[in-house]
mmCIF file of the C-alpha atoms, coordinates in Angstrom:
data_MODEL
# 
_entry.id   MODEL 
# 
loop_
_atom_site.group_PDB 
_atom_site.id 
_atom_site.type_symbol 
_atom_site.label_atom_id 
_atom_site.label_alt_id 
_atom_site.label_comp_id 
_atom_site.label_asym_id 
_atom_site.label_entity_id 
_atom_site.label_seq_id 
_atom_site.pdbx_PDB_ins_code 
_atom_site.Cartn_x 
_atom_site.Cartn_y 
_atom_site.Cartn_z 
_atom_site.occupancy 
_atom_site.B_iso_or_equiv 
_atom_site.pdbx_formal_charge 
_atom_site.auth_seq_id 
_atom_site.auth_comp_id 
_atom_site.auth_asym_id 
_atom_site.auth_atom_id 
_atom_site.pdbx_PDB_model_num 
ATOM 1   C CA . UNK A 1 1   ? 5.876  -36.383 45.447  1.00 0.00 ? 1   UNK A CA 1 
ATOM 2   C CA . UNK A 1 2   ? 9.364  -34.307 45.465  1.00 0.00 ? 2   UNK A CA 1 
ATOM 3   C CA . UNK A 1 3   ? 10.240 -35.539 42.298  1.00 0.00 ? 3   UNK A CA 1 
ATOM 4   C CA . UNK A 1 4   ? 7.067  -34.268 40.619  1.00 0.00 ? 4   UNK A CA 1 
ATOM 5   C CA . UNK A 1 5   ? 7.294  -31.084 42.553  1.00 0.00 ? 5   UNK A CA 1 
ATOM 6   C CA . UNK A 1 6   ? 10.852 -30.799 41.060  1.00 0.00 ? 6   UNK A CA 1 
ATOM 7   C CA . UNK A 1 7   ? 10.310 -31.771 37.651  1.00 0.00 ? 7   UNK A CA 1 
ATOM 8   C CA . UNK A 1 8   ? 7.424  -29.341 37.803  1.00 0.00 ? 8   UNK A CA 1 
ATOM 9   C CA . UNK A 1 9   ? 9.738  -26.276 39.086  1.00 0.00 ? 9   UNK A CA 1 
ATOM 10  C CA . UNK A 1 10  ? 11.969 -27.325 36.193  1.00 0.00 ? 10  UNK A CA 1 
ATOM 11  C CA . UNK A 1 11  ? 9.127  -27.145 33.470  1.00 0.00 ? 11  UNK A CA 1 
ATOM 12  C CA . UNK A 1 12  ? 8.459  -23.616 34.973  1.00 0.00 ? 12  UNK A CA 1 
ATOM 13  C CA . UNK A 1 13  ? 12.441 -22.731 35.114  1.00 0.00 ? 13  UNK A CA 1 
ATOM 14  C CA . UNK A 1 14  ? 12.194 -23.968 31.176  1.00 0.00 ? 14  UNK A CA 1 
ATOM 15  C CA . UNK A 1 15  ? 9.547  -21.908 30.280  1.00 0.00 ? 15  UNK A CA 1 
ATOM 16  C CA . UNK A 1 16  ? 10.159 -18.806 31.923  1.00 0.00 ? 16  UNK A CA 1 
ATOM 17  C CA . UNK A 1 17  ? 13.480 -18.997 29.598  1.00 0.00 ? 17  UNK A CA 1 
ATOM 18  C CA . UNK A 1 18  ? 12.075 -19.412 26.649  1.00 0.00 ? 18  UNK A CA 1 
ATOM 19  C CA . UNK A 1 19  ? 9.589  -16.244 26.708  1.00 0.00 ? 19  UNK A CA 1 
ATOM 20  C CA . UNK A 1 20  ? 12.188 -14.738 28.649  1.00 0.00 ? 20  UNK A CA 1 
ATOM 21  C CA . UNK A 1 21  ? 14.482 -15.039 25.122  1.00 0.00 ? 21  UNK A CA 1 
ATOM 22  C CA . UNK A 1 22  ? 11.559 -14.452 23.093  1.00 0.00 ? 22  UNK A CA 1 
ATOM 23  C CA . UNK A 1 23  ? 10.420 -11.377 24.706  1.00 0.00 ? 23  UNK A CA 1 
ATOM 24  C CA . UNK A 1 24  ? 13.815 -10.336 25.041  1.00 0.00 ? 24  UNK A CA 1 
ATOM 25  C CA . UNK A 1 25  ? 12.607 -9.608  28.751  1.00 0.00 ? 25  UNK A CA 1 
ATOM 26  C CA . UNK A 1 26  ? 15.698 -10.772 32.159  1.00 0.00 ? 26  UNK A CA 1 
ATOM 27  C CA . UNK A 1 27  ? 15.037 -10.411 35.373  1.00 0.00 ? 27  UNK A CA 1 
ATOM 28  C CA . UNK A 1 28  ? 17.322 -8.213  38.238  1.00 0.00 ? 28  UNK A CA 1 
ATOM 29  C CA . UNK A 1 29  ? 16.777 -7.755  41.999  1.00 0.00 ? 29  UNK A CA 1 
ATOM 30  C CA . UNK A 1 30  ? 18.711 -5.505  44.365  1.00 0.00 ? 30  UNK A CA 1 
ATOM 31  C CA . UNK A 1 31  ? 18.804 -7.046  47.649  1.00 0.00 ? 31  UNK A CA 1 
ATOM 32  C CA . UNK A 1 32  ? 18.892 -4.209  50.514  1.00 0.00 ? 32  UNK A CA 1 
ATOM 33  C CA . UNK A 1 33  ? 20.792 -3.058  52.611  1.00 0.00 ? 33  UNK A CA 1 
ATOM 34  C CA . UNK A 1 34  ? 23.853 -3.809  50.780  1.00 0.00 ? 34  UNK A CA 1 
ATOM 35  C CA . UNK A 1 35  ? 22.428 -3.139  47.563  1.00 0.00 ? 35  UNK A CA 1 
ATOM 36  C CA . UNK A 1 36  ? 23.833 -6.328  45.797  1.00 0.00 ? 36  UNK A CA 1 
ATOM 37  C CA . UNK A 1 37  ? 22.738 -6.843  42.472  1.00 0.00 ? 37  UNK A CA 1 
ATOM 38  C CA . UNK A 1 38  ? 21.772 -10.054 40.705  1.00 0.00 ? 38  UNK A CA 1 
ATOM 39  C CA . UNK A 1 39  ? 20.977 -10.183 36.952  1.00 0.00 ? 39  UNK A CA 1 
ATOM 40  C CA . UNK A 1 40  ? 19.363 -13.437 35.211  1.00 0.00 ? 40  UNK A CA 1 
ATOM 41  C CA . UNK A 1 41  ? 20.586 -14.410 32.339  1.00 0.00 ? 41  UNK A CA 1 
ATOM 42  C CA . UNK A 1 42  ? 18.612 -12.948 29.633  1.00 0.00 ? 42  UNK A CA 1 
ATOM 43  C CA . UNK A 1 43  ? 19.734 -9.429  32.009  1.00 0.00 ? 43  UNK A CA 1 
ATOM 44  C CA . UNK A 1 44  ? 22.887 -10.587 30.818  1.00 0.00 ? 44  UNK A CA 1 
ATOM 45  C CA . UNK A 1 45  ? 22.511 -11.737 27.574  1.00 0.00 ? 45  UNK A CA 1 
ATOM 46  C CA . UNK A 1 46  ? 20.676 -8.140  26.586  1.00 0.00 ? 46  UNK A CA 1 
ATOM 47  C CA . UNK A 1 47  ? 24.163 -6.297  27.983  1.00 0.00 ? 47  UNK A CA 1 
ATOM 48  C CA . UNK A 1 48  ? 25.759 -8.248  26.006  1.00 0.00 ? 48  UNK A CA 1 
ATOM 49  C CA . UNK A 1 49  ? 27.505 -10.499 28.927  1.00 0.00 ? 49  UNK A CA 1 
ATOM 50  C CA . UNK A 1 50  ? 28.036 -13.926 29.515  1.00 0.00 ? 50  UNK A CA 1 
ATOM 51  C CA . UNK A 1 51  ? 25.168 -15.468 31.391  1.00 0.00 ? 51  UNK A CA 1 
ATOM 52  C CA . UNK A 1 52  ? 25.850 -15.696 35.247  1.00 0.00 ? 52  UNK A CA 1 
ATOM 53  C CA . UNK A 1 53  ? 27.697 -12.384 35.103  1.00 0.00 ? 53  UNK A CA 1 
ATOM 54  C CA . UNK A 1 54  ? 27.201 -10.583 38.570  1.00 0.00 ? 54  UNK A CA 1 
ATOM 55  C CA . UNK A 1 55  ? 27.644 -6.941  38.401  1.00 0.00 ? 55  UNK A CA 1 
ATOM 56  C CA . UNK A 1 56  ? 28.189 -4.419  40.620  1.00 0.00 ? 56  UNK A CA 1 
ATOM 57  C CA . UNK A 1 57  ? 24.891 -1.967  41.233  1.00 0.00 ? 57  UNK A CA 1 
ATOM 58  C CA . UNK A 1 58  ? 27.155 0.989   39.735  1.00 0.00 ? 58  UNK A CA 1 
ATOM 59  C CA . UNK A 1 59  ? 28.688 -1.369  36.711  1.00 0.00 ? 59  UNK A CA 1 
ATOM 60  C CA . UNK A 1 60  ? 24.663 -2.010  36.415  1.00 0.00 ? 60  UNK A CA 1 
ATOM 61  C CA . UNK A 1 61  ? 23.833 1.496   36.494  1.00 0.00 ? 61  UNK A CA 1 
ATOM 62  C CA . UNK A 1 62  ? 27.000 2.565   34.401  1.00 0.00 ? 62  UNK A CA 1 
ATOM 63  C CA . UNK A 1 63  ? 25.157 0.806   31.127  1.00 0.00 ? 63  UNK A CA 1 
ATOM 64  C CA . UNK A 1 64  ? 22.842 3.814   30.926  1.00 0.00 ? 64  UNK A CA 1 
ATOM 65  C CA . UNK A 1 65  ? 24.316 6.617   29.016  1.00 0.00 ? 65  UNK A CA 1 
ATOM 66  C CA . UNK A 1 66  ? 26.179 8.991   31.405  1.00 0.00 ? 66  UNK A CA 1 
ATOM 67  C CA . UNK A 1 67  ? 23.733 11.915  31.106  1.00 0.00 ? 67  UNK A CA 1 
ATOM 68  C CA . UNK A 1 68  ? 20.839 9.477   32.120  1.00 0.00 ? 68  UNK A CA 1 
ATOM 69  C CA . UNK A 1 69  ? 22.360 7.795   35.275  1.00 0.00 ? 69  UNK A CA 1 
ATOM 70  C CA . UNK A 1 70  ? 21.304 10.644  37.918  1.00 0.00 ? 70  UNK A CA 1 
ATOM 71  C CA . UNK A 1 71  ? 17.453 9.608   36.532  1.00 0.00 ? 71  UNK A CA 1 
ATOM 72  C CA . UNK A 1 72  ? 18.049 6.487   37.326  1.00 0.00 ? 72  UNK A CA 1 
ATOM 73  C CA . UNK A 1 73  ? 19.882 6.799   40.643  1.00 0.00 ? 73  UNK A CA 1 
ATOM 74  C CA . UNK A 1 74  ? 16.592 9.027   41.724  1.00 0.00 ? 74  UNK A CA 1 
ATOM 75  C CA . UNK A 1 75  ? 14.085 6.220   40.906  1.00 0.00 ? 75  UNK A CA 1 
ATOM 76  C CA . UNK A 1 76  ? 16.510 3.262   42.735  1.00 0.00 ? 76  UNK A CA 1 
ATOM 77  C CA . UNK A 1 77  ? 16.946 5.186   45.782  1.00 0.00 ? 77  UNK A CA 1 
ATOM 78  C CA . UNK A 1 78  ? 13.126 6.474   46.072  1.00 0.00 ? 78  UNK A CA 1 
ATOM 79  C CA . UNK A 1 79  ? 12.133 2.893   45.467  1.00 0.00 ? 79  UNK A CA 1 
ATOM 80  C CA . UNK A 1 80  ? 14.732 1.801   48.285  1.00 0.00 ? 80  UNK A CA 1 
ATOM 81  C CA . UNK A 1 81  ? 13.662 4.571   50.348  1.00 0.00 ? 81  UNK A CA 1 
ATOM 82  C CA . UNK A 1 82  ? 9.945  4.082   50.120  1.00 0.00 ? 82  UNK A CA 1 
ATOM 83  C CA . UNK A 1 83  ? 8.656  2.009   47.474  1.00 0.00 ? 83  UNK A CA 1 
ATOM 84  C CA . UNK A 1 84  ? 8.129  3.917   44.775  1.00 0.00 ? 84  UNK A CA 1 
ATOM 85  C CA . UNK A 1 85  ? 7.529  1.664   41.745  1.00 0.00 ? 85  UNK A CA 1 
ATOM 86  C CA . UNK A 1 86  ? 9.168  2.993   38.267  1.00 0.00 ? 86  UNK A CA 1 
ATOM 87  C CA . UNK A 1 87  ? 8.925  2.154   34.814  1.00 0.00 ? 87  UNK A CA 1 
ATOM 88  C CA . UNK A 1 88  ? 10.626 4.297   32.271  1.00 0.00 ? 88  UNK A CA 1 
ATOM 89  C CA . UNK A 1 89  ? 12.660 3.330   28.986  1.00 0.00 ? 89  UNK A CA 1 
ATOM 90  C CA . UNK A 1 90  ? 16.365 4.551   27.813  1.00 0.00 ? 90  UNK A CA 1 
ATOM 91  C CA . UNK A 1 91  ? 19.259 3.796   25.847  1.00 0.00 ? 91  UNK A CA 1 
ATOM 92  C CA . UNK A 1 92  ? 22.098 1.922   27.151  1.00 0.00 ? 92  UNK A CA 1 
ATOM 93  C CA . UNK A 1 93  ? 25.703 0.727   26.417  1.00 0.00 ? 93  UNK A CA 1 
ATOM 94  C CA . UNK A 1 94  ? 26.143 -2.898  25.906  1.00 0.00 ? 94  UNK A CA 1 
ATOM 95  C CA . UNK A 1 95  ? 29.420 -4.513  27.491  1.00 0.00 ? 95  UNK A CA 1 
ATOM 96  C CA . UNK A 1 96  ? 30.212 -4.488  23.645  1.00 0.00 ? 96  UNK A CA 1 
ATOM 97  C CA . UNK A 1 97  ? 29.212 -1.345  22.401  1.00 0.00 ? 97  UNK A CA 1 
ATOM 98  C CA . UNK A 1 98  ? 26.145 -1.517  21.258  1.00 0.00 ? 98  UNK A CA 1 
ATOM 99  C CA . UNK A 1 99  ? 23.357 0.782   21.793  1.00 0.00 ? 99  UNK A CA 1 
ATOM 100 C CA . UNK A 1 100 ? 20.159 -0.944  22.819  1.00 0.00 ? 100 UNK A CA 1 
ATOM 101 C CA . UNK A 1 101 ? 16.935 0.532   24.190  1.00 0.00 ? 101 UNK A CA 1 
ATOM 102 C CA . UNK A 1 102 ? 15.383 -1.056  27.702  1.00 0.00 ? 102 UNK A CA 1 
ATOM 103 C CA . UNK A 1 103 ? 12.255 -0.906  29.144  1.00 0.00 ? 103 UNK A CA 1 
ATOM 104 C CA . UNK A 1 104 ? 13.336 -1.334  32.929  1.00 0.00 ? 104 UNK A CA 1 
ATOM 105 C CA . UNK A 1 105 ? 10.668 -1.519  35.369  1.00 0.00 ? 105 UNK A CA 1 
ATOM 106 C CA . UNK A 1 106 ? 11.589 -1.728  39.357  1.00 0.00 ? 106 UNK A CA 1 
ATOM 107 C CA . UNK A 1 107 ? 9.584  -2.443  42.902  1.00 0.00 ? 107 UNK A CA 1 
ATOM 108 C CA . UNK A 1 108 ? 10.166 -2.938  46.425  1.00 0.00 ? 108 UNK A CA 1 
ATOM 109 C CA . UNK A 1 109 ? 9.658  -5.617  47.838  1.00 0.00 ? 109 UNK A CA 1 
ATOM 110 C CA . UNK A 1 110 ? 8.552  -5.451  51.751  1.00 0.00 ? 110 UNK A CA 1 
ATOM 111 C CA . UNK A 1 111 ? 9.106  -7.631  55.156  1.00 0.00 ? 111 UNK A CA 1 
ATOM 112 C CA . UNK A 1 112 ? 6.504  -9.069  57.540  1.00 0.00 ? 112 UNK A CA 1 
ATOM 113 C CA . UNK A 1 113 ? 7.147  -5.588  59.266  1.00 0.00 ? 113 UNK A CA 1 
ATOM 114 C CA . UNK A 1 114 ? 7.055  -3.664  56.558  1.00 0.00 ? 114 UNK A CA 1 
ATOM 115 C CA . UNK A 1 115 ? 10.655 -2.907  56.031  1.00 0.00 ? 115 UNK A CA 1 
ATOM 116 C CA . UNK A 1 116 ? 11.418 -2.856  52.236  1.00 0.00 ? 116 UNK A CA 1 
ATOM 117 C CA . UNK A 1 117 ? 14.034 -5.642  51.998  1.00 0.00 ? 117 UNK A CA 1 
ATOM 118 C CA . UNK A 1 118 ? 14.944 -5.578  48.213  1.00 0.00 ? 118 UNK A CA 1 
ATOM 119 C CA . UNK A 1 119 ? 13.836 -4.094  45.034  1.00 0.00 ? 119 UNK A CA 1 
ATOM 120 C CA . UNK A 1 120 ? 13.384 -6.477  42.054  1.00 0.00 ? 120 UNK A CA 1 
ATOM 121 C CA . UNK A 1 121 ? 12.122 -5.819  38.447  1.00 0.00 ? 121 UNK A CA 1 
ATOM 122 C CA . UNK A 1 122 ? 12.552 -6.300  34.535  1.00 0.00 ? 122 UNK A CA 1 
ATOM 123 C CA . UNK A 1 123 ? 15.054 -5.140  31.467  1.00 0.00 ? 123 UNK A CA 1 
ATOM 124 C CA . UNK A 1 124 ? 12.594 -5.781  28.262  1.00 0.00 ? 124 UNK A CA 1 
ATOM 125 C CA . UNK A 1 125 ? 15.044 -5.061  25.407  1.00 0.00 ? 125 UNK A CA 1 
ATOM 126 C CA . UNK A 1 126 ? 12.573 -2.364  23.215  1.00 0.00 ? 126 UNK A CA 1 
ATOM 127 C CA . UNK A 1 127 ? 15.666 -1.878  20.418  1.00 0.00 ? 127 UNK A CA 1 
ATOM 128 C CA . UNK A 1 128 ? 13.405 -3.166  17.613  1.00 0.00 ? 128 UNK A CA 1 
ATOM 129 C CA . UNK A 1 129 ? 9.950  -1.370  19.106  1.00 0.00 ? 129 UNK A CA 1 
ATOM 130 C CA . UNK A 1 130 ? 11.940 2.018   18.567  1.00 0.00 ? 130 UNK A CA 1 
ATOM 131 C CA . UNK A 1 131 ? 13.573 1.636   15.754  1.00 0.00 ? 131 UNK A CA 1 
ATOM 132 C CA . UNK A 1 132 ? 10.294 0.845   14.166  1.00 0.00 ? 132 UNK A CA 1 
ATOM 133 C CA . UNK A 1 133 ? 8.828  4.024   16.002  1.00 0.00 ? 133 UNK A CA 1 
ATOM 134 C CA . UNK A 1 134 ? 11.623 5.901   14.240  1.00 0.00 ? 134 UNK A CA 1 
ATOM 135 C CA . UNK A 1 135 ? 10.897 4.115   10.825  1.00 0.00 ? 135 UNK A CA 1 
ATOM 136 C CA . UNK A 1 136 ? 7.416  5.155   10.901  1.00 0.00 ? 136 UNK A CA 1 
ATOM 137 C CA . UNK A 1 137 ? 8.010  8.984   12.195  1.00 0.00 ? 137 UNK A CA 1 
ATOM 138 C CA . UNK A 1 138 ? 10.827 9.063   9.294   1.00 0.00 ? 138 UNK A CA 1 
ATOM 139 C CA . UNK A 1 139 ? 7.616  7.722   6.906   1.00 0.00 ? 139 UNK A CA 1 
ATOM 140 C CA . UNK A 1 140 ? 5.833  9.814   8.700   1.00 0.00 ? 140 UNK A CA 1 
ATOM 141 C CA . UNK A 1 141 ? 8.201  13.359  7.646   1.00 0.00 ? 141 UNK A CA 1 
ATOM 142 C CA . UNK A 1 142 ? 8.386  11.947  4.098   1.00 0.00 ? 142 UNK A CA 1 
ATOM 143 C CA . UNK A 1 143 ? 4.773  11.787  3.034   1.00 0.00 ? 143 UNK A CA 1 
ATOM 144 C CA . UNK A 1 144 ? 4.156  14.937  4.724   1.00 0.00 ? 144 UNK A CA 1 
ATOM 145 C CA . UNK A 1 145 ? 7.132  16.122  2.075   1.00 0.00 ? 145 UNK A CA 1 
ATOM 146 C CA . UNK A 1 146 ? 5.475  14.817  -0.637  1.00 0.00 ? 146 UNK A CA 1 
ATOM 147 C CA . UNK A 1 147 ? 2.197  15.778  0.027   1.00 0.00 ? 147 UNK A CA 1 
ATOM 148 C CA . UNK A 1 148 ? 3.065  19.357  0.247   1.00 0.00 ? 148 UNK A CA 1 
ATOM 149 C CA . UNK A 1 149 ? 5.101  18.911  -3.293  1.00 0.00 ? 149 UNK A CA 1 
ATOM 150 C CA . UNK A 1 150 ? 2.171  17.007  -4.952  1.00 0.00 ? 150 UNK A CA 1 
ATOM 151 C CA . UNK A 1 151 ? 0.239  20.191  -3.688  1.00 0.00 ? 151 UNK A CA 1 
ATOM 152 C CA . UNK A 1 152 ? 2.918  22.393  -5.258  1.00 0.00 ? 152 UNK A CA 1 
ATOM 153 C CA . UNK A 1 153 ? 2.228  20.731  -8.506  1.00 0.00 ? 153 UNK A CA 1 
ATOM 154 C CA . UNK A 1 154 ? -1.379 20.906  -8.368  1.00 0.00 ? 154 UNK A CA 1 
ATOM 155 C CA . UNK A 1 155 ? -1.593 24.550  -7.789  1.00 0.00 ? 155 UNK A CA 1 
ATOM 156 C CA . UNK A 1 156 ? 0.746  24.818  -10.564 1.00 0.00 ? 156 UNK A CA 1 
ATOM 157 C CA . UNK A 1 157 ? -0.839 23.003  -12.808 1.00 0.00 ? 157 UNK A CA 1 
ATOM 158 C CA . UNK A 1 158 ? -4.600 25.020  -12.177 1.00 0.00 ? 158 UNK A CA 1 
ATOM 159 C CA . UNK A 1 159 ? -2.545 28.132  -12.343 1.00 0.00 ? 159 UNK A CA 1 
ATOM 160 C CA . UNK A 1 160 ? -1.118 27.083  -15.905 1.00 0.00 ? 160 UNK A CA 1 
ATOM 161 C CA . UNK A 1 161 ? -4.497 25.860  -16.841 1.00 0.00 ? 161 UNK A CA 1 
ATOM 162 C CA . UNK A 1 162 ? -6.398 28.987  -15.739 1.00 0.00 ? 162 UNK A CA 1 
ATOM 163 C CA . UNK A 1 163 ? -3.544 31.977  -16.728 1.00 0.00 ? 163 UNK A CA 1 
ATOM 164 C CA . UNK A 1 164 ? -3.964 33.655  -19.528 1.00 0.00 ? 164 UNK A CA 1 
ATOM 165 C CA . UNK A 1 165 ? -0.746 35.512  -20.051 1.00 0.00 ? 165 UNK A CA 1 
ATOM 166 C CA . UNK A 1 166 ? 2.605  34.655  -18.363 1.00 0.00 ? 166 UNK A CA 1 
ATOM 167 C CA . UNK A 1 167 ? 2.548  38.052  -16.098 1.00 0.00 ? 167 UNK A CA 1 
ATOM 168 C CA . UNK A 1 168 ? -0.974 36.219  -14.276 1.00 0.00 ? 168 UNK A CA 1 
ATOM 169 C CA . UNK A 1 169 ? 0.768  32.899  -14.535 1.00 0.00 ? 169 UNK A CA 1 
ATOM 170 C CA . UNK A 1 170 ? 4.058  33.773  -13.030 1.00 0.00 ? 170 UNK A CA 1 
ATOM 171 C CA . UNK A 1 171 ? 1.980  35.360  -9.832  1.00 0.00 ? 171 UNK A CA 1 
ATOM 172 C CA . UNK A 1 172 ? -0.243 32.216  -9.527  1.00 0.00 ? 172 UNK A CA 1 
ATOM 173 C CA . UNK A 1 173 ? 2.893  30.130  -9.380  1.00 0.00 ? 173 UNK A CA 1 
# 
């Protein structure tokens, strides 16, 4: 009976890996009070770090872009202090340099007595989700241009079609 049970928790472990890698989604919790900080490895693998790395909660927060990290202080230490769920998305430093968008989502997690105990949540890497956002609103700016010069054109051509001396067509155009 332990064996299945086991072999069970390993199919789970196996499959919670593989979407994890395919969904480019790792796990983190904070455990409280000490506020240590425990990444899985797809965590890792999206900062560009060895699996098993343990940070530090600053080294953690440090990965945000320094004019962000004050944000995200705020939303760990309401959520420590009482409970208060976020989900937001920013850019961050990899341990290698690279920029990456996350989608990090955090919660508290309570005692028996009610005493919030840790906080625990997600790092979805959204890097390809934004660059396509910025793909289309670049698509987007370009059509926009070349529907106001295919415009252009048209008015110029009914003005050419329509002027009958080059005084009336030179105030058309």
């Amino acid at each position: 009976q332990a064996a299945v049970a086991e072999q069970a928790a390993a199919d789970q472990a196996a499959l919670l890996r593989i979407a994890g890698r395919t969904a480019r989604l790792g796990g983190w919790i904070i455990t409280l009070p000490d506020r240590t900080l425990t990444w899985s490895d797809e965590t890792c693998i999206i900062h560009d770090l060895p699996p098993g790395h343990t940070p530090t909660l600053e080294e953690g927060i440090n990965y945000f872009l320094p004019e962000h990290r004050a944000f995200v202080r705020r939303h760990v230490d309401a959520c420590a202090q009482s409970g208060t769920a976020y989900d937001f998305e920013l850019p961050k430093i990899t341990a290698t340099g690279r920029q990456v968008w996350v989608r990090s989502i955090g919660e508290a997690v309570r005692d028996d007595h009610g005493r919030i105990i840790r906080l625990q949540g997600a790092f979805q890497d959204v890097s390809e989700t934004r660059q396509t956002q910025v793909a289309l609103q670049e698509s987007a700016v370009q059509l926009a241009e070349s529907n106001r010069a295919w415009q252009m054109l048209s008015r110029c051509n009914e003005a050419v079609t329509r002027s009958t001396t080059e005084q009336e067509l030179l105030q058309a155009v």
